[in-house]
PyMOL Python script that loads the backbone (N, CA, C, O; Angstrom):
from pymol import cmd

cmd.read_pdbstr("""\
ATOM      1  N   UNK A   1     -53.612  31.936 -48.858  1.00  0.00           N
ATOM      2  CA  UNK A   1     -54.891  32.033 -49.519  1.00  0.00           C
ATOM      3  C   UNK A   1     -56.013  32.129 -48.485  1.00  0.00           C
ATOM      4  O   UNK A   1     -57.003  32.846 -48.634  1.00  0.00           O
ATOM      5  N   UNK A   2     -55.779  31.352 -47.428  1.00  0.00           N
ATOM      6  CA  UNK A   2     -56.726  31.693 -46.461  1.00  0.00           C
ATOM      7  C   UNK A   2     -57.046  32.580 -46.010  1.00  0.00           C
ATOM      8  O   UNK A   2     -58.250  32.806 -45.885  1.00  0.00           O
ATOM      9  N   UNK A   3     -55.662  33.843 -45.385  1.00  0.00           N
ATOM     10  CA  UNK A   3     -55.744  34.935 -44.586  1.00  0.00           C
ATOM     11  C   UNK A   3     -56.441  35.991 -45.736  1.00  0.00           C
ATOM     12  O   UNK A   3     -57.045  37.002 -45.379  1.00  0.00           O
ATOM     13  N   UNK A   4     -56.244  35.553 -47.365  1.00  0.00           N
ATOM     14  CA  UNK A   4     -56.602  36.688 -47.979  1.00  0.00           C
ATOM     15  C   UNK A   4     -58.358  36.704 -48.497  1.00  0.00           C
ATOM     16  O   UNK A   4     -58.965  37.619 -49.054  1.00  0.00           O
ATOM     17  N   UNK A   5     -59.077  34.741 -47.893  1.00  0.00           N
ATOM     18  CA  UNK A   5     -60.081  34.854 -48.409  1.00  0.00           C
ATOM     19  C   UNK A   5     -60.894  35.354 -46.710  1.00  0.00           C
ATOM     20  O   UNK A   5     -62.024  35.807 -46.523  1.00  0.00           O
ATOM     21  N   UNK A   6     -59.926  35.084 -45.818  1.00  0.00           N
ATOM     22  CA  UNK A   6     -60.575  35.491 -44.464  1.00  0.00           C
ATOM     23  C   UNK A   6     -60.854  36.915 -44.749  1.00  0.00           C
ATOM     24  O   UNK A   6     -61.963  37.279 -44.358  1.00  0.00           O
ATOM     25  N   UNK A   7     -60.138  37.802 -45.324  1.00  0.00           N
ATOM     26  CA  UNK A   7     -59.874  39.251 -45.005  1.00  0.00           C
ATOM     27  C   UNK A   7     -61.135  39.865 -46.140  1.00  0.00           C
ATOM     28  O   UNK A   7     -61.617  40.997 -46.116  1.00  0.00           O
ATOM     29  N   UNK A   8     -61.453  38.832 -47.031  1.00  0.00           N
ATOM     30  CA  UNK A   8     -61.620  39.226 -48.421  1.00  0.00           C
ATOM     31  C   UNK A   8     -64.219  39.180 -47.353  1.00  0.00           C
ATOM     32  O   UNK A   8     -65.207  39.861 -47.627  1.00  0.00           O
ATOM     33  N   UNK A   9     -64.047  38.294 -46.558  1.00  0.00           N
ATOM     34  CA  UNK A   9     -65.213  38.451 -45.922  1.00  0.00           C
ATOM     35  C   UNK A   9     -65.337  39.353 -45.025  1.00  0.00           C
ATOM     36  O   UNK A   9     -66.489  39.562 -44.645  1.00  0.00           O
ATOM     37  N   UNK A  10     -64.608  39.884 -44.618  1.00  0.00           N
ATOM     38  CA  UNK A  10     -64.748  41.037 -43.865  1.00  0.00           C
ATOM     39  C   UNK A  10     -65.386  42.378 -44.361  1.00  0.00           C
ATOM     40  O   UNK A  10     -66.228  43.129 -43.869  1.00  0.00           O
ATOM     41  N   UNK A  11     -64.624  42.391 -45.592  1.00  0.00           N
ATOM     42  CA  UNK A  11     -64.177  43.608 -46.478  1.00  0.00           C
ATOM     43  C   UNK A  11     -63.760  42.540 -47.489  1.00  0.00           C
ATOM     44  O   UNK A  11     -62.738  41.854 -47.472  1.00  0.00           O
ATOM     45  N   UNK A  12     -65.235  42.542 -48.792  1.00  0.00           N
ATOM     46  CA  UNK A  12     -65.242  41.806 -50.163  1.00  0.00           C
ATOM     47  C   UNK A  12     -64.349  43.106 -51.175  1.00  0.00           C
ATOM     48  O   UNK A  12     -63.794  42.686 -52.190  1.00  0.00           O
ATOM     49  N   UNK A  13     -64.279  44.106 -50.969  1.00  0.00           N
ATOM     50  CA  UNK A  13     -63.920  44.970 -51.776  1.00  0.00           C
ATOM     51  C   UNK A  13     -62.019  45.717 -51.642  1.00  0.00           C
ATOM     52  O   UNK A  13     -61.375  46.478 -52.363  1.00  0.00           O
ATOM     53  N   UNK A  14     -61.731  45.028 -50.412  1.00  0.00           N
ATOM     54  CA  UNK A  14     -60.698  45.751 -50.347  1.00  0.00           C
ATOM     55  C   UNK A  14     -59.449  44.914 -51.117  1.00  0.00           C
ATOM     56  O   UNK A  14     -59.230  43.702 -51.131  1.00  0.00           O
ATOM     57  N   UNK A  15     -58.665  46.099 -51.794  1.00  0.00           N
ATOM     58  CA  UNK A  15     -57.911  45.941 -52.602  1.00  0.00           C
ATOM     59  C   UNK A  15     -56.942  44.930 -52.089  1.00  0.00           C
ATOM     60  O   UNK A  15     -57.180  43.787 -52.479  1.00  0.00           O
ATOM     61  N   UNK A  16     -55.850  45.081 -51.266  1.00  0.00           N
ATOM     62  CA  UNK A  16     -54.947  44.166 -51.149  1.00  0.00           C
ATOM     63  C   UNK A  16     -54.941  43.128 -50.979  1.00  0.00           C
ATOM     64  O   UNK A  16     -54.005  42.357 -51.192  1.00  0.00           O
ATOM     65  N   UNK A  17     -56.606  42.738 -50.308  1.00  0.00           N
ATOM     66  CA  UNK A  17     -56.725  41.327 -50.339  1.00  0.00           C
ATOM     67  C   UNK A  17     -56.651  40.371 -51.647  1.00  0.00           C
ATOM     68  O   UNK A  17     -56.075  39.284 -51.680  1.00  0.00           O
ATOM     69  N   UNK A  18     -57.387  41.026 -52.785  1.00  0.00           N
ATOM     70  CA  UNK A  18     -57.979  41.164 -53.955  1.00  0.00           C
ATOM     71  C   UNK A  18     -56.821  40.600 -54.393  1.00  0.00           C
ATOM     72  O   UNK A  18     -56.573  39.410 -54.586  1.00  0.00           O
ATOM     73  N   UNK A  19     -55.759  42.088 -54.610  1.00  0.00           N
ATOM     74  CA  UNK A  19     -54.440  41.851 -55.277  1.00  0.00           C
ATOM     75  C   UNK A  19     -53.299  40.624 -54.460  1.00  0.00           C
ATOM     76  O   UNK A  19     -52.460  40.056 -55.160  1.00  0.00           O
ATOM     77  N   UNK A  20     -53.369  40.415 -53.400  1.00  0.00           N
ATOM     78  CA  UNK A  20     -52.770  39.382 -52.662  1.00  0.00           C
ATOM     79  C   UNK A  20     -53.421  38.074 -53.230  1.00  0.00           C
ATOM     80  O   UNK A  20     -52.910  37.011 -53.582  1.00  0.00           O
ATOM     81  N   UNK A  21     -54.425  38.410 -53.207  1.00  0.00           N
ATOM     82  CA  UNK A  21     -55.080  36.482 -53.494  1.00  0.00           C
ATOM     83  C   UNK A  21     -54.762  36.294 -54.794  1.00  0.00           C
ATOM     84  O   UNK A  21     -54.482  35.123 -55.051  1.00  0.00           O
ATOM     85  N   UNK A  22     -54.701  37.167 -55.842  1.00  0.00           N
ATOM     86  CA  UNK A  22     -54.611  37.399 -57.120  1.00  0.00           C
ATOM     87  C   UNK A  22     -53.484  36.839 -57.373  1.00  0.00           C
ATOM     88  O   UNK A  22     -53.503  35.848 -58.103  1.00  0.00           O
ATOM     89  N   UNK A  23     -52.039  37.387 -56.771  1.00  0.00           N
ATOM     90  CA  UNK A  23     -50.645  37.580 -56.612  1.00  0.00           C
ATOM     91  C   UNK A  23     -50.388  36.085 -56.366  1.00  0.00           C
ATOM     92  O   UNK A  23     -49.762  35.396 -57.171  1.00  0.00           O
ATOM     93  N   UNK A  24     -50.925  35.595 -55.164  1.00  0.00           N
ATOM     94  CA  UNK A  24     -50.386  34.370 -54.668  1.00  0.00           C
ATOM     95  C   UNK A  24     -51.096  33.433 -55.702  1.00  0.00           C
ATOM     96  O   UNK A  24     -50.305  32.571 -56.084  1.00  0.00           O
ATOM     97  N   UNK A  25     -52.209  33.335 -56.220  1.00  0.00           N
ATOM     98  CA  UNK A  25     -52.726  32.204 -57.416  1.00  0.00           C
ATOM     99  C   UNK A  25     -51.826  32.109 -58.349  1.00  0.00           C
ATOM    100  O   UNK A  25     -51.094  31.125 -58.458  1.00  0.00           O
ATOM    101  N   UNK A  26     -51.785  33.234 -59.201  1.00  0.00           N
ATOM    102  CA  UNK A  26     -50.657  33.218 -60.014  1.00  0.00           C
ATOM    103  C   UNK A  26     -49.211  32.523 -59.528  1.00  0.00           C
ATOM    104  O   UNK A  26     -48.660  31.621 -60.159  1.00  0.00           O
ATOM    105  N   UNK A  27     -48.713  33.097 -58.319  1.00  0.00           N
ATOM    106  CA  UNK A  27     -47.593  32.384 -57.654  1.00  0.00           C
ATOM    107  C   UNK A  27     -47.586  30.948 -57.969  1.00  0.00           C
ATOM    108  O   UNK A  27     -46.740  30.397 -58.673  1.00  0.00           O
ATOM    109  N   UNK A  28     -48.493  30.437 -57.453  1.00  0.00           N
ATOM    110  CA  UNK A  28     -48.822  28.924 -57.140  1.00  0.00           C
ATOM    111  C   UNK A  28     -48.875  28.062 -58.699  1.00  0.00           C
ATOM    112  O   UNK A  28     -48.255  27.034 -58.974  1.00  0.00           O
ATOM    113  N   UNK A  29     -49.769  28.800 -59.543  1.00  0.00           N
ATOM    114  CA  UNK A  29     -49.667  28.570 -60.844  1.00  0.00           C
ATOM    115  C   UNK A  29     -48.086  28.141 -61.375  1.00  0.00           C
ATOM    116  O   UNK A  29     -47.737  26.966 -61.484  1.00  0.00           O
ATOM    117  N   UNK A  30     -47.128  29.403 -61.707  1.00  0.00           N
ATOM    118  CA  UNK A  30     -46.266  29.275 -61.895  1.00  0.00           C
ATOM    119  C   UNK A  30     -45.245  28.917 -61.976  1.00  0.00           C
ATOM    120  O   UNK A  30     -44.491  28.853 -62.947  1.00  0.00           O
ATOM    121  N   UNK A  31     -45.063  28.515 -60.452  1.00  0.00           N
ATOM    122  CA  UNK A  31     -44.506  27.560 -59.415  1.00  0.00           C
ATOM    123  C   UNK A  31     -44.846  26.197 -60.411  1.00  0.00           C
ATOM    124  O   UNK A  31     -44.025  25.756 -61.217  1.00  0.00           O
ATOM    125  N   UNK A  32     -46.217  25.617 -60.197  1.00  0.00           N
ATOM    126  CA  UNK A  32     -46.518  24.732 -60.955  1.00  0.00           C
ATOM    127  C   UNK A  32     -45.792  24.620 -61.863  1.00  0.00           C
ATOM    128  O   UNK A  32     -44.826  23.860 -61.933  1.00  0.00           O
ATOM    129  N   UNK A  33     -46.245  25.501 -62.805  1.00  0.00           N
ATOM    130  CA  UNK A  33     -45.257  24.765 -64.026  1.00  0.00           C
ATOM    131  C   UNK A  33     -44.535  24.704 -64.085  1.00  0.00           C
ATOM    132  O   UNK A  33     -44.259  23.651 -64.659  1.00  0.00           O
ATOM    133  N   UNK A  34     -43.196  25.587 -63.662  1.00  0.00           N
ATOM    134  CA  UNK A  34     -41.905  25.412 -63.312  1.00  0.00           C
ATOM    135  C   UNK A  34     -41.288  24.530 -62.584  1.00  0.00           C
ATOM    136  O   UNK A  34     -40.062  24.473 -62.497  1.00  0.00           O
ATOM    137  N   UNK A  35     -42.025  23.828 -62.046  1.00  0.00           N
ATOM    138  CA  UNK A  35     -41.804  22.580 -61.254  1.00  0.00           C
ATOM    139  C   UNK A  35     -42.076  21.441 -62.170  1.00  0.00           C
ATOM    140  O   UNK A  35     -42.113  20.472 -61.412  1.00  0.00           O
ATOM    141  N   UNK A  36     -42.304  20.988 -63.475  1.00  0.00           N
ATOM    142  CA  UNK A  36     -43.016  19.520 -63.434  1.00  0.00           C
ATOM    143  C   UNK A  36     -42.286  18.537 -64.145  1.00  0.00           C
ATOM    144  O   UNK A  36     -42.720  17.429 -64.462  1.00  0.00           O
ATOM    145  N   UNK A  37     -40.889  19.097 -64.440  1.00  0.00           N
ATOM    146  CA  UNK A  37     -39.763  18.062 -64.207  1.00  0.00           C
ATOM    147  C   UNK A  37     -39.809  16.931 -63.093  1.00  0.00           C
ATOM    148  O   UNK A  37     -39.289  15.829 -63.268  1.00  0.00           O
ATOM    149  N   UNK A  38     -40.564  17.346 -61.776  1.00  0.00           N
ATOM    150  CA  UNK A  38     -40.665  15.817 -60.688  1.00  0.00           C
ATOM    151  C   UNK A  38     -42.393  15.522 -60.565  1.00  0.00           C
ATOM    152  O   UNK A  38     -42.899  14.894 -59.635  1.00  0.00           O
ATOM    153  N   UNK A  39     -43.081  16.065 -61.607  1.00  0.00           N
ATOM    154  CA  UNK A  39     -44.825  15.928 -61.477  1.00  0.00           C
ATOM    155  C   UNK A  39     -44.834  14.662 -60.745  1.00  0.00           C
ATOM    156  O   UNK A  39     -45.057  14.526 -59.542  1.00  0.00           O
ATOM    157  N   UNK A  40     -44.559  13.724 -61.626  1.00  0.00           N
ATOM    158  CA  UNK A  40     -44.570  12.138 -61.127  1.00  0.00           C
ATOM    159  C   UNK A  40     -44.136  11.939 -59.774  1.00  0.00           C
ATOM    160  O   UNK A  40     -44.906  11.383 -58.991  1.00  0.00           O
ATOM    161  N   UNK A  41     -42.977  12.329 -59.390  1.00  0.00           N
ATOM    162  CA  UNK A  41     -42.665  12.007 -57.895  1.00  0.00           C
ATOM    163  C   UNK A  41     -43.469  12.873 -56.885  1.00  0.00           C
ATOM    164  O   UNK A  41     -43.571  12.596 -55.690  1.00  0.00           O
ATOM    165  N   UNK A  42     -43.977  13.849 -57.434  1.00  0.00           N
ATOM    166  CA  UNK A  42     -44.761  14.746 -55.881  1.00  0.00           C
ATOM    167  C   UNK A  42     -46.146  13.860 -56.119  1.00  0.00           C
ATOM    168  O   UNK A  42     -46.553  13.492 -55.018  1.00  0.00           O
ATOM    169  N   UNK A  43     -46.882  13.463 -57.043  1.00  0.00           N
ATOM    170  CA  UNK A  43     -47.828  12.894 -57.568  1.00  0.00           C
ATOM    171  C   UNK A  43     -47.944  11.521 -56.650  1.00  0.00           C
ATOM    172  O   UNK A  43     -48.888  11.472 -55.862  1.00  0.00           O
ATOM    173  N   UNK A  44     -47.015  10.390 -56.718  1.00  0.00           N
ATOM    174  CA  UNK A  44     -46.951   9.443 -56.012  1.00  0.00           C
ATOM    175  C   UNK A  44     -46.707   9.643 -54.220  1.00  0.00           C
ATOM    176  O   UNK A  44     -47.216   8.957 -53.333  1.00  0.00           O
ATOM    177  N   UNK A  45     -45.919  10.620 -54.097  1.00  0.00           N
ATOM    178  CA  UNK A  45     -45.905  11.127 -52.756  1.00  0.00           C
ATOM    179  C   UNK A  45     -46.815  11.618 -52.496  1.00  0.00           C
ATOM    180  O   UNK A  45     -47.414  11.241 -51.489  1.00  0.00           O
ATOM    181  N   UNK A  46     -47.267  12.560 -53.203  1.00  0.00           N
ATOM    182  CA  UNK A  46     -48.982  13.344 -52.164  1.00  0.00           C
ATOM    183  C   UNK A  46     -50.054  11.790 -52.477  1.00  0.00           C
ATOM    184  O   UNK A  46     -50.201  11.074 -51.487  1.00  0.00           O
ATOM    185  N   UNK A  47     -50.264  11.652 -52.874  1.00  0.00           N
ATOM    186  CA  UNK A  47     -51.306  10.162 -53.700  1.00  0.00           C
ATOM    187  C   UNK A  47     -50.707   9.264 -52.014  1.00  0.00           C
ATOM    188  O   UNK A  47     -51.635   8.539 -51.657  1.00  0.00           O
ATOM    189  N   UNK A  48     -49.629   9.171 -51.115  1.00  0.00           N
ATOM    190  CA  UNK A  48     -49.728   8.686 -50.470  1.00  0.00           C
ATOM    191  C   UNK A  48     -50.510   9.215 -48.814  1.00  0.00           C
ATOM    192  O   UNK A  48     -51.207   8.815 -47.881  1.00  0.00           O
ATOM    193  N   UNK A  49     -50.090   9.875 -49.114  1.00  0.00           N
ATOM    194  CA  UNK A  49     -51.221  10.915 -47.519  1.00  0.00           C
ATOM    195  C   UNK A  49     -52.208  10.519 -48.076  1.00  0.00           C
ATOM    196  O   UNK A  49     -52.392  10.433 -49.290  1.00  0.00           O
ATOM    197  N   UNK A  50     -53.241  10.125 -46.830  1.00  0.00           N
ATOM    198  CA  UNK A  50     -54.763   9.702 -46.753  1.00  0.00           C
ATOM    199  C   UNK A  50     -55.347  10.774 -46.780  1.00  0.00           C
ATOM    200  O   UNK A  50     -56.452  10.765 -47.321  1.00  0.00           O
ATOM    201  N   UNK A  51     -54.820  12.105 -46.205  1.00  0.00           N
ATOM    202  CA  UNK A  51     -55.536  12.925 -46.211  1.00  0.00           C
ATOM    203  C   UNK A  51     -55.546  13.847 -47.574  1.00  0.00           C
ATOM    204  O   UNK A  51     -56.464  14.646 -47.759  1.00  0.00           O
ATOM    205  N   UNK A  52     -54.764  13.732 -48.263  1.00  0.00           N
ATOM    206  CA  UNK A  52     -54.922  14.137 -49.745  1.00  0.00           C
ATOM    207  C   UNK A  52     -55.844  12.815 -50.869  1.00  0.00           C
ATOM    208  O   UNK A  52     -56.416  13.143 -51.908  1.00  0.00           O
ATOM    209  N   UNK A  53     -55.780  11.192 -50.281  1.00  0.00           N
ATOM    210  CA  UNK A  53     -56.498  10.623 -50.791  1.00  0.00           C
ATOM    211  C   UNK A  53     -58.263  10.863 -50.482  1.00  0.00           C
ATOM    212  O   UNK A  53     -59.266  10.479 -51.083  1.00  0.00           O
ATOM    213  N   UNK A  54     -58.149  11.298 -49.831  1.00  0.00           N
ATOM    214  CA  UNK A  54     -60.012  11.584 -49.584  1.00  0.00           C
ATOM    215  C   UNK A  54     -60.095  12.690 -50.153  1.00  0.00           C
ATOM    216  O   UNK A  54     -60.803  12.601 -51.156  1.00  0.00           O
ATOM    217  N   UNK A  55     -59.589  13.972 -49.932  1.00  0.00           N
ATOM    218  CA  UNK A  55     -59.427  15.164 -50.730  1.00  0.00           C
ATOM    219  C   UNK A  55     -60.369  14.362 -51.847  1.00  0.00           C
ATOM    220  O   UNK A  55     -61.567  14.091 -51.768  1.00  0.00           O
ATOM    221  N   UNK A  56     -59.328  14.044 -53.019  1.00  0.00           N
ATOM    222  CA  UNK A  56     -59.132  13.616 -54.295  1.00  0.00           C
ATOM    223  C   UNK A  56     -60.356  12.521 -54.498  1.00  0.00           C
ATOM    224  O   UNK A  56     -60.783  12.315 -55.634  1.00  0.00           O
ATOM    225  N   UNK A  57     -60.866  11.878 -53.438  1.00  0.00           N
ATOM    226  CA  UNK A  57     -62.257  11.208 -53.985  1.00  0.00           C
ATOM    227  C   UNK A  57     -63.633  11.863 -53.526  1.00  0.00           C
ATOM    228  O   UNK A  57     -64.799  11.493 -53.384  1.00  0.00           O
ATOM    229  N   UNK A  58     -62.812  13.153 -53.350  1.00  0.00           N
ATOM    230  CA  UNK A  58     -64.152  14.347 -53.119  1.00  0.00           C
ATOM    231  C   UNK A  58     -64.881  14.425 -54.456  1.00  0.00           C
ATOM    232  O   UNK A  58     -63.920  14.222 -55.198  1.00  0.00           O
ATOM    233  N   UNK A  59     -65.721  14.549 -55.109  1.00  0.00           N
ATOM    234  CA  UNK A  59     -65.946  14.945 -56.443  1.00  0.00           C
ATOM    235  C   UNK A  59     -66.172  16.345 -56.761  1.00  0.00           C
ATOM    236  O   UNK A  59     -66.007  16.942 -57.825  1.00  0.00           O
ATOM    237  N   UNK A  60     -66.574  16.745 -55.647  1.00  0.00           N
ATOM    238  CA  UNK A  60     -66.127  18.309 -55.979  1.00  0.00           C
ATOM    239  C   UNK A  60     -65.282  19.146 -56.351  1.00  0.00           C
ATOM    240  O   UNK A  60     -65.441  20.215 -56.942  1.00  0.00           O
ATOM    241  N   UNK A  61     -63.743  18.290 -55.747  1.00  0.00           N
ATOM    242  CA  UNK A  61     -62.574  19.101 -55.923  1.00  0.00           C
ATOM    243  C   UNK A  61     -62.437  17.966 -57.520  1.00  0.00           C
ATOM    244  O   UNK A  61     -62.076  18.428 -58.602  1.00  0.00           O
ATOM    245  N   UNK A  62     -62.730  16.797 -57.353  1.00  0.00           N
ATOM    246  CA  UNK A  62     -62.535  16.350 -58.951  1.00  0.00           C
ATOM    247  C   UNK A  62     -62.563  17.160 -59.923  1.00  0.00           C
ATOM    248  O   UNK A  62     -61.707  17.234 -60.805  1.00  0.00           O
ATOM    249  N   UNK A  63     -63.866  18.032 -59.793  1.00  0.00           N
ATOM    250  CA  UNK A  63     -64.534  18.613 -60.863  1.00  0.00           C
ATOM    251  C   UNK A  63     -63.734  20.298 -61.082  1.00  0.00           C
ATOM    252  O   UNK A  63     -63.514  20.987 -62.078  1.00  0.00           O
ATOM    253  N   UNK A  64     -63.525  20.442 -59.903  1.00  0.00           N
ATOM    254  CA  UNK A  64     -62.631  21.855 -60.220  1.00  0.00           C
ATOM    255  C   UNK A  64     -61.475  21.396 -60.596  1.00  0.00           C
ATOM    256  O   UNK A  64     -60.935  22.263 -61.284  1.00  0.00           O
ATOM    257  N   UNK A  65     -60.713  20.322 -60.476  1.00  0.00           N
ATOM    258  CA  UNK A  65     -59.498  19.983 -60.735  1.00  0.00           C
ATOM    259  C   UNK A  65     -59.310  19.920 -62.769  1.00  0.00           C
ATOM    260  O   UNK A  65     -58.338  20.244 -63.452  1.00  0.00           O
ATOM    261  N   UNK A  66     -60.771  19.335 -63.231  1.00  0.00           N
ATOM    262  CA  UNK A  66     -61.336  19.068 -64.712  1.00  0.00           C
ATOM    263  C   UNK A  66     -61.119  20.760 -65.089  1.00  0.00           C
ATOM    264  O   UNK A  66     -60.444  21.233 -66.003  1.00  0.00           O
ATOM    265  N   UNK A  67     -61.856  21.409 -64.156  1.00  0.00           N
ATOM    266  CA  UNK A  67     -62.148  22.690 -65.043  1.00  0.00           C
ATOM    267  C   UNK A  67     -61.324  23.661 -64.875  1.00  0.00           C
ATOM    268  O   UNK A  67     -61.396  24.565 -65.706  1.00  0.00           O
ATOM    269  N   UNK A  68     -60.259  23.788 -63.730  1.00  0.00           N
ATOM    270  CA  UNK A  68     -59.048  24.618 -63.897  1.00  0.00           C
ATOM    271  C   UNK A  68     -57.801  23.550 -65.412  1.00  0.00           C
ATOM    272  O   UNK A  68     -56.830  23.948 -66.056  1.00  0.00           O
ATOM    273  N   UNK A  69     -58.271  22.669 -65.400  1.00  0.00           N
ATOM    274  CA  UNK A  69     -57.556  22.002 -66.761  1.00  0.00           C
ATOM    275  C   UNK A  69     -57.978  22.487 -67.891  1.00  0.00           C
ATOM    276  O   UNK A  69     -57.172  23.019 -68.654  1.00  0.00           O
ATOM    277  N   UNK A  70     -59.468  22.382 -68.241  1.00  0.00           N
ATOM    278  CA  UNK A  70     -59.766  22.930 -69.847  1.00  0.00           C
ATOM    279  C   UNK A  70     -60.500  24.254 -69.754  1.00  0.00           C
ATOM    280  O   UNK A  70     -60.927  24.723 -70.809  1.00  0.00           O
ATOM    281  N   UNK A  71     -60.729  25.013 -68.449  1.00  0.00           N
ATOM    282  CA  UNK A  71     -61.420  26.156 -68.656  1.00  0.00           C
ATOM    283  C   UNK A  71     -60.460  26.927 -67.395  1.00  0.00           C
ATOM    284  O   UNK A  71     -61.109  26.916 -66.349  1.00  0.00           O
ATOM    285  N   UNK A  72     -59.169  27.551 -67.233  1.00  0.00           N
ATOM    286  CA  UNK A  72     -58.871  28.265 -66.013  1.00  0.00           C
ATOM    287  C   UNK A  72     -59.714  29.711 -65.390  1.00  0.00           C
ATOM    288  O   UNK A  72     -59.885  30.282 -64.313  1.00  0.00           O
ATOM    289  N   UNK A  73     -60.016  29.829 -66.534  1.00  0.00           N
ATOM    290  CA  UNK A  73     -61.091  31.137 -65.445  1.00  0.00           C
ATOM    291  C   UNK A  73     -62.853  30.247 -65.004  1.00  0.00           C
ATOM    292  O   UNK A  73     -63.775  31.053 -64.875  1.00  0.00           O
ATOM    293  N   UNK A  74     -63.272  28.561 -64.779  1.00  0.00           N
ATOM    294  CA  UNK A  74     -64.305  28.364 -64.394  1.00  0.00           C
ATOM    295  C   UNK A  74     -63.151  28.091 -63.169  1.00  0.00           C
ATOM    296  O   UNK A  74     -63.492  28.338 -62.012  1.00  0.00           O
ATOM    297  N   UNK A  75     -62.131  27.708 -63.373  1.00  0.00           N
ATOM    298  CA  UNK A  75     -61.424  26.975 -61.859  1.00  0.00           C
ATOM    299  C   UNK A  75     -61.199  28.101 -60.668  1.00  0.00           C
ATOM    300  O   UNK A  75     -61.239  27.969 -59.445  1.00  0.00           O
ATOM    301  N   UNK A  76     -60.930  29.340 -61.557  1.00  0.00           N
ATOM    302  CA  UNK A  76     -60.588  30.340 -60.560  1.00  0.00           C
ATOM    303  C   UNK A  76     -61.795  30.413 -60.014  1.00  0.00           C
ATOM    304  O   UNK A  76     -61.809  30.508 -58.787  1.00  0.00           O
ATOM    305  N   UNK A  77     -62.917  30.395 -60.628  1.00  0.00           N
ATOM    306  CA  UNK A  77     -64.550  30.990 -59.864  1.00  0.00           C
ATOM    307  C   UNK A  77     -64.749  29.851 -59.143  1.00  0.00           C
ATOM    308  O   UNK A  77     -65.608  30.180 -58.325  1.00  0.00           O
ATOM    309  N   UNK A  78     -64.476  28.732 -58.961  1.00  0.00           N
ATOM    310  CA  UNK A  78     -64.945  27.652 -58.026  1.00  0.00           C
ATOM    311  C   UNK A  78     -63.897  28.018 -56.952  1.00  0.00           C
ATOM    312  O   UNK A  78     -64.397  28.146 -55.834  1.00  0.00           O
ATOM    313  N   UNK A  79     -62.665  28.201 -57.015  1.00  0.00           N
ATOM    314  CA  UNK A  79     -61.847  28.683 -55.835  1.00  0.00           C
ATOM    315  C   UNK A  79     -62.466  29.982 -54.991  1.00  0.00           C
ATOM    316  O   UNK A  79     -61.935  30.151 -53.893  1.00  0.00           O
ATOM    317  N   UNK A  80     -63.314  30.738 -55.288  1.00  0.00           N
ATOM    318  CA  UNK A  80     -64.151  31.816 -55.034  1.00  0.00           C
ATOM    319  C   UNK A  80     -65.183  31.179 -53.723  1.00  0.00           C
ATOM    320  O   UNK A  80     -65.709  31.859 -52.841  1.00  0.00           O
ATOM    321  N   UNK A  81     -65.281  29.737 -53.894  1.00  0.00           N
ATOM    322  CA  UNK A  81     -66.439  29.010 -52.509  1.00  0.00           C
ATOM    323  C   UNK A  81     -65.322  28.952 -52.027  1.00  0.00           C
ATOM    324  O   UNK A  81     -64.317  28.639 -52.665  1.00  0.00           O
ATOM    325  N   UNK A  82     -65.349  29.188 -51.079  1.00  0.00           N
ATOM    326  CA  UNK A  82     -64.228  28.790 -49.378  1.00  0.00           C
ATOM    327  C   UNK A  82     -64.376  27.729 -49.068  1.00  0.00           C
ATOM    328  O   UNK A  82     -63.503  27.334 -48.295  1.00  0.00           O
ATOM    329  N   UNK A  83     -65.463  26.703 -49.438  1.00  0.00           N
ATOM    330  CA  UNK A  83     -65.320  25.205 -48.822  1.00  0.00           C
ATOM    331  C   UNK A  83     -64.274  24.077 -49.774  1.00  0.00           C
ATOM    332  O   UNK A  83     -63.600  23.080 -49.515  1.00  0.00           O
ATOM    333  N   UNK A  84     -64.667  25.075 -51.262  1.00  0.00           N
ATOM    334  CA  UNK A  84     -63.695  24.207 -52.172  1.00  0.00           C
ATOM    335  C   UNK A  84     -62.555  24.551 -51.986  1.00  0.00           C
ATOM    336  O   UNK A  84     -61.669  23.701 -51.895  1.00  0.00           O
ATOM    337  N   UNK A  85     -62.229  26.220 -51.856  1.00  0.00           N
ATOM    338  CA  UNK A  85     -60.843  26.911 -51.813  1.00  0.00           C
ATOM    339  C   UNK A  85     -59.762  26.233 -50.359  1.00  0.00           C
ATOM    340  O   UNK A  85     -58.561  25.996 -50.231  1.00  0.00           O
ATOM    341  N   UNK A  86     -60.836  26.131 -49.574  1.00  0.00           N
ATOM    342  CA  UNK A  86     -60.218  25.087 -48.297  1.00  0.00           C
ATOM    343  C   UNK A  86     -59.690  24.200 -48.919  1.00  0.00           C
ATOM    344  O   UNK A  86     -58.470  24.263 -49.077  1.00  0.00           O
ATOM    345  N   UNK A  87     -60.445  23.085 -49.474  1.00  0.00           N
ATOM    346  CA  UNK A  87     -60.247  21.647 -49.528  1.00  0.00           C
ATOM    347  C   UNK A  87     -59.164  21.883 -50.889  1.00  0.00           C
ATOM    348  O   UNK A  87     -58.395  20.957 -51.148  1.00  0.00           O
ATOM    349  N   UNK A  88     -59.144  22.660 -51.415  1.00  0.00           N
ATOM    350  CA  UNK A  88     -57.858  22.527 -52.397  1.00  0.00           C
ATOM    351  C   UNK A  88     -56.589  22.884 -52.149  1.00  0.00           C
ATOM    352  O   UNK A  88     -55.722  22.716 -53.006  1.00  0.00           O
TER     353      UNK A  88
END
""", "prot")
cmd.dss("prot")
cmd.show_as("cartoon", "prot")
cmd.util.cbc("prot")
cmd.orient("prot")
């Protein structure tokens, strides 16, 4: 996601970045759900890294975390800032 939002400032218009970042969200999505037979155990494991605990008392990423839940196209547009798209 990085190399495609790096590429995507260079050149906002070029396609493969577009379709790559596109490609891999969805990926990640999917992945998700297909995974959440162990939600609980990756949940308690990431919840233990400090560095995912500060993440998570960011309120910024709180708030995209709220709105990719009840609105997925406001979550995709907050992934659109590179400081949030970083930190997520």
């Amino acid at each position: 996601m990085d190399c495609f939002a790096k590429g995507l400032t260079i050149d906002p218009t070029n396609a493969e970045c577009i379709s790559g970042q596109q490609k891999t969200q969805m990926l990640i999505q999917t992945s998700a759900h297909a995974s959440s037979g162990n939600d609980q155990e990756r949940f308690a494991h990431a919840m233990a890294d400090p560095e995912i605990q500060m993440i998570m008392r960011d309120p910024s990423v709180s708030q995209v975390l709220r709105d990719m839940q009840e609105d997925p196209a406001a979550g995709q547009a907050a992934l659109k800032d590179p400081i949030i798209a970083a930190k997520v």
